[in-house]
C-alpha distance (Angstrom), angle and dihedral (degrees) to the residues before:
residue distance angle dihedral
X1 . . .
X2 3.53 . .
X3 3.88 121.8 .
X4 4.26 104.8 -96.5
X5 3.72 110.6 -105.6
X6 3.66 124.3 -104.9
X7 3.91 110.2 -120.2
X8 3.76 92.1 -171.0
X9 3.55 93.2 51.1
X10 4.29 111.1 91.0
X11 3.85 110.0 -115.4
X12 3.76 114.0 -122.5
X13 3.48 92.3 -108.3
X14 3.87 90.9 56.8
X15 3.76 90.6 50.8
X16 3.95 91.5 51.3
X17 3.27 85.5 52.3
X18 4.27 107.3 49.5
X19 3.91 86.3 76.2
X20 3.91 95.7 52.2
X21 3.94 92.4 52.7
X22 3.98 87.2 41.6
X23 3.55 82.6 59.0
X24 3.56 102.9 34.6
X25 4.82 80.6 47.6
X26 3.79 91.8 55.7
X27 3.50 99.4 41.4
X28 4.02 81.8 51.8
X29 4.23 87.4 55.0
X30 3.69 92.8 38.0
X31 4.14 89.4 65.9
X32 3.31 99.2 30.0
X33 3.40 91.4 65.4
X34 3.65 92.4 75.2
X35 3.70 119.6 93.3
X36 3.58 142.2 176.2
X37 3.91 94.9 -101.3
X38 4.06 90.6 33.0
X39 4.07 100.3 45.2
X40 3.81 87.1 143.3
X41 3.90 130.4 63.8
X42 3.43 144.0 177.4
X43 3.77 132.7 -144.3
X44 3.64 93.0 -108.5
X45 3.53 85.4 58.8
X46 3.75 104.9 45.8
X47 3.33 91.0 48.7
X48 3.85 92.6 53.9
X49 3.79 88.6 56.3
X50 3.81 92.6 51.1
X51 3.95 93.5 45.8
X52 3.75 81.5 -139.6
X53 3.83 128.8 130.8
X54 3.79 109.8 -96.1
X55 3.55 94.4 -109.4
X56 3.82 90.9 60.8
X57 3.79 92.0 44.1
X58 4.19 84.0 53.6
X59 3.56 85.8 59.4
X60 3.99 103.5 54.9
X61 3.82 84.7 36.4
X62 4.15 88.8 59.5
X63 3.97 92.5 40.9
X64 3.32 93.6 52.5
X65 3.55 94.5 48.0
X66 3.78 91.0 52.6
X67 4.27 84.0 61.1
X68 3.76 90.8 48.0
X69 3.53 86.1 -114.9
X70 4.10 88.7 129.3
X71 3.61 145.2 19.9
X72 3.46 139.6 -139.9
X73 3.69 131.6 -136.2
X74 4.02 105.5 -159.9
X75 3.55 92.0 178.0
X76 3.95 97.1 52.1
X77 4.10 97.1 21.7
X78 3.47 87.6 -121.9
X79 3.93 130.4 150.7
X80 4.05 115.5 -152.4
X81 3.79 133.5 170.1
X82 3.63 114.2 -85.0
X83 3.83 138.5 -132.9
X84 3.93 92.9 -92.4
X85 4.23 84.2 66.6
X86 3.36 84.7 67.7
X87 3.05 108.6 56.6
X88 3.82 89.1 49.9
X89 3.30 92.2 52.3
X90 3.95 92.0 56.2
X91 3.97 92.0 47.5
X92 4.21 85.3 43.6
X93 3.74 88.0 53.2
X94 4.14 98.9 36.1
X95 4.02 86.0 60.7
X96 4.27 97.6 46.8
X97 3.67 100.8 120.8
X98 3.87 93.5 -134.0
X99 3.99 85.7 69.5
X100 3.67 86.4 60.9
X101 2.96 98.7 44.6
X102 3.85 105.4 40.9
X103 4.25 89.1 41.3
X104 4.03 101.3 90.3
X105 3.78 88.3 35.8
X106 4.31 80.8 58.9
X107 3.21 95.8 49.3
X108 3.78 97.9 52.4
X109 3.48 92.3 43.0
X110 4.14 86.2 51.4
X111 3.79 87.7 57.7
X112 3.67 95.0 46.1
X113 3.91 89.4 56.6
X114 3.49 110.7 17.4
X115 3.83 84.3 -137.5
X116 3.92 129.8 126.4
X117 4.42 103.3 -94.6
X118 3.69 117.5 -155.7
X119 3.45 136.6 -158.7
X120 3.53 124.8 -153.1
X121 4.13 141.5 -178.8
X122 3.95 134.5 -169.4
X123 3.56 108.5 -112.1
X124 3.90 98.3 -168.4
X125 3.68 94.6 -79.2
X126 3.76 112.7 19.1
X127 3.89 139.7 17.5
X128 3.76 107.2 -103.4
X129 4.00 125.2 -159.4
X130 3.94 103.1 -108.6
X131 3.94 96.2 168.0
X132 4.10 132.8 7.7
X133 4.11 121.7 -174.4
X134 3.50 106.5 -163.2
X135 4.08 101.5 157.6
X136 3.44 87.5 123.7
X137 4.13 116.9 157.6
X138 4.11 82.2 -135.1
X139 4.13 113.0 118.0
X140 3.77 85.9 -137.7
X141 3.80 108.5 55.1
X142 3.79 122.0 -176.3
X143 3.68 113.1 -141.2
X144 4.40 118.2 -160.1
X145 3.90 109.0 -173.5
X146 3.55 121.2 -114.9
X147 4.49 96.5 -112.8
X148 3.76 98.7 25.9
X149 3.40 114.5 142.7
X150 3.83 120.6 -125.7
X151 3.75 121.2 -153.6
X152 3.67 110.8 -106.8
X153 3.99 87.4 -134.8
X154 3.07 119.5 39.0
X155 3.84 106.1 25.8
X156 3.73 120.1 100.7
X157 4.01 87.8 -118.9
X158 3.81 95.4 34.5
X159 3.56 91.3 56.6
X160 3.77 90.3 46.7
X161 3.57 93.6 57.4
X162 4.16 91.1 37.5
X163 4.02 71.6 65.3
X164 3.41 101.1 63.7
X165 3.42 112.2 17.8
X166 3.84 116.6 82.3
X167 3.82 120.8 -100.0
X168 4.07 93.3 -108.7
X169 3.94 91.0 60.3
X170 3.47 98.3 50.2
X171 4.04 101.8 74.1
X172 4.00 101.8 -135.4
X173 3.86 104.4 13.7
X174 3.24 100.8 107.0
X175 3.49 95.2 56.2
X176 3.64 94.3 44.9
X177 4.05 90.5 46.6
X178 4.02 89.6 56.1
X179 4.55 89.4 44.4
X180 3.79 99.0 41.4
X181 4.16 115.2 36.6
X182 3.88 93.8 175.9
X183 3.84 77.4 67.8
X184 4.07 96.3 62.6
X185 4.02 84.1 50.4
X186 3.73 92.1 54.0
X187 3.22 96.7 44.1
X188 3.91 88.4 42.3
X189 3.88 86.9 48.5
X190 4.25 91.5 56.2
X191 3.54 87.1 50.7
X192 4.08 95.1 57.1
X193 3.67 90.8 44.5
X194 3.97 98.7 59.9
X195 3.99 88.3 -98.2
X196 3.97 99.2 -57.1
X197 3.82 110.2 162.7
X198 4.02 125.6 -170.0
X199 4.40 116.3 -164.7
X200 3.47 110.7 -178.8
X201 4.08 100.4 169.9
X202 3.77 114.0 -166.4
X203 3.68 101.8 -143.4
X204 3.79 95.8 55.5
X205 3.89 110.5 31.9
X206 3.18 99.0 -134.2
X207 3.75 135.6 124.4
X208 3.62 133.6 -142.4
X209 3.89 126.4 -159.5
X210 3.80 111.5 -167.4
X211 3.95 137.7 -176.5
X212 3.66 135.6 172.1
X213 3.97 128.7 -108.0
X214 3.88 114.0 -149.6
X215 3.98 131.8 -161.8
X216 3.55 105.4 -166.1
X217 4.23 109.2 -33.0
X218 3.81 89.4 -37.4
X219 3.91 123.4 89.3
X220 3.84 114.5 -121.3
X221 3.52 102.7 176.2
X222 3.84 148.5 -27.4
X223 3.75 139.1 -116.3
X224 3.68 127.6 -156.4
X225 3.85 142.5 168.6
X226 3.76 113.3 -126.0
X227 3.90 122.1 -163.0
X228 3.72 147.1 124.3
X229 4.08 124.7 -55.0
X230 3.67 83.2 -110.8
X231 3.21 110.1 54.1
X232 3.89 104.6 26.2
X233 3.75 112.3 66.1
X234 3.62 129.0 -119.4
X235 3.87 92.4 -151.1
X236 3.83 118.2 99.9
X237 3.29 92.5 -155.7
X238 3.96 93.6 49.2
X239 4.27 104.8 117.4
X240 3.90 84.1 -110.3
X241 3.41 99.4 64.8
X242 3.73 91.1 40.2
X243 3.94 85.3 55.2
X244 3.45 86.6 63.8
X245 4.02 101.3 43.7
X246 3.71 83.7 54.1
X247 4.05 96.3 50.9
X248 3.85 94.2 49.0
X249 3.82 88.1 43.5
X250 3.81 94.1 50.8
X251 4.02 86.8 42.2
X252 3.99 90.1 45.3
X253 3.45 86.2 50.4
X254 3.93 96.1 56.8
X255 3.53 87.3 45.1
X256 3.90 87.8 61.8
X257 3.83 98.0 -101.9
X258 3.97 120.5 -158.9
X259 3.60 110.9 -97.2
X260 4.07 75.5 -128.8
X261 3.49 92.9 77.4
X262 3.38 104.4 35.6
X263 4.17 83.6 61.2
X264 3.60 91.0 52.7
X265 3.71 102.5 54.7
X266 3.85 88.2 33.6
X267 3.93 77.6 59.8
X268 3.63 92.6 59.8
């Protein structure tokens, strides 16, 4: 009779394998250490993240240069993330199911306006492009790249989530809220309107009309026509931006929106 097997013991197969997910775990760290505000890193520092000896730090960093998954800077001794990220990160944003979800809402709201829509989520620190419709039949079309970065404060959609996010998630808000008091009274102001934002930056001409998308009480995303001063309307009350309060509503609403919400733009 053969000898009973040990279920406490590790199979071969998972003791091959412990090394692979080590790998596969410190890779993980290696590129996670990279942040918006820390996009460049040193050895010293990489290797502090791993809690490895620097020689096995030089090792991920080389591997995961060979996979374009990092640069090097030989002229600063620098590591950075490398073009293969991005490519990730456009897959990684492509599959979020609020782009599914929000996408034939866009596109009717493109037709109503004939004015570029854009959808936007809150990365941890900023609100980052995730889908842009700009078909528009116009002669002049504005185009927003899918990843840009939108400043958290003085965006349309940055300032909509600076509404209803809390201070601690929004990197810099405090600080800003405590320098700037006009701020807490636009940001107050958002709030009473059911989220509407209006961005009319005077170096570029355009204008941005922004509202937010909620799952449950909690904003997931935001939604917002972009256009020229001239031909997108810096009324609130103009049918355009009410096209838009009622597409994020009805999209909210799908989502499972708080009945909170729904009061307070209702309240408008």
């Amino acid at each position: 009779m053969s000898p009973q097997k040990n279920e406490t013991t590790p199979s071969a197969e998972t003791t091959r394998a412990t090394p692979t997910i080590q790998t596969v775990q410190r890779a993980a760290v290696v590129l996670g250490s990279f942040t918006v505000t820390k996009p460049f890193l040193s050895l010293n520092e990489i290797t502090s993240s791993l809690g490895t000896s620097k020689a096995t730090a030089h090792r991920y960093t080389k591997a995961l240069r060979a996979a374009d998954l990092l640069r090097y800077d030989e002229r600063t001794s620098l590591f950075s993330l490398g073009p293969q990220v991005l490519t990730l990160a456009a897959a990684a944003r492509a599959g979020l199911p609020i782009v599914a979800a929000a996408e034939p809402y866009m596109e009717a709201l493109l037709k109503r306006v004939d004015e570029t829509v854009v959808l936007s989520v809150w990365d941890g620190e900023s609100a980052i492009v995730v889908r842009s419709l700009d078909n528009t039949a116009r002669s002049i079309r504005i185009s927003v790249s899918v990843g840009a970065r939108l400043d958290p404060l003085h965006s349309a959609q940055g300032r909509v989530f600076s509404s209803f996010l809390s201070p601690e998630q929004v990197p810099g808000l405090a600080r800003a809220l405590r320098r700037e008091p006009e701020l807490i009274a636009e940001l107050e102001t958002i709030r009473e309107r059911g989220g509407l934002s209006l961005n009319s930056p005077d170096v570029n001409g355009l204008r941005t009309i922004a509202a937010p998308i909620f799952e449950g009480s909690a904003i997931t995303a935001t939604m917002a026509i972009v256009g020229t001063a001239t031909s997108v309307p810096d009324e609130l009350t103009h049918p355009m931006a009410q096209a838009l309060v009622e597409t994020t509503r009805e999209l909210s609403s799908g989502l499972g929106d708080s009945s909170a919400f729904q009061q307070e733009t209702s309240a408008r």
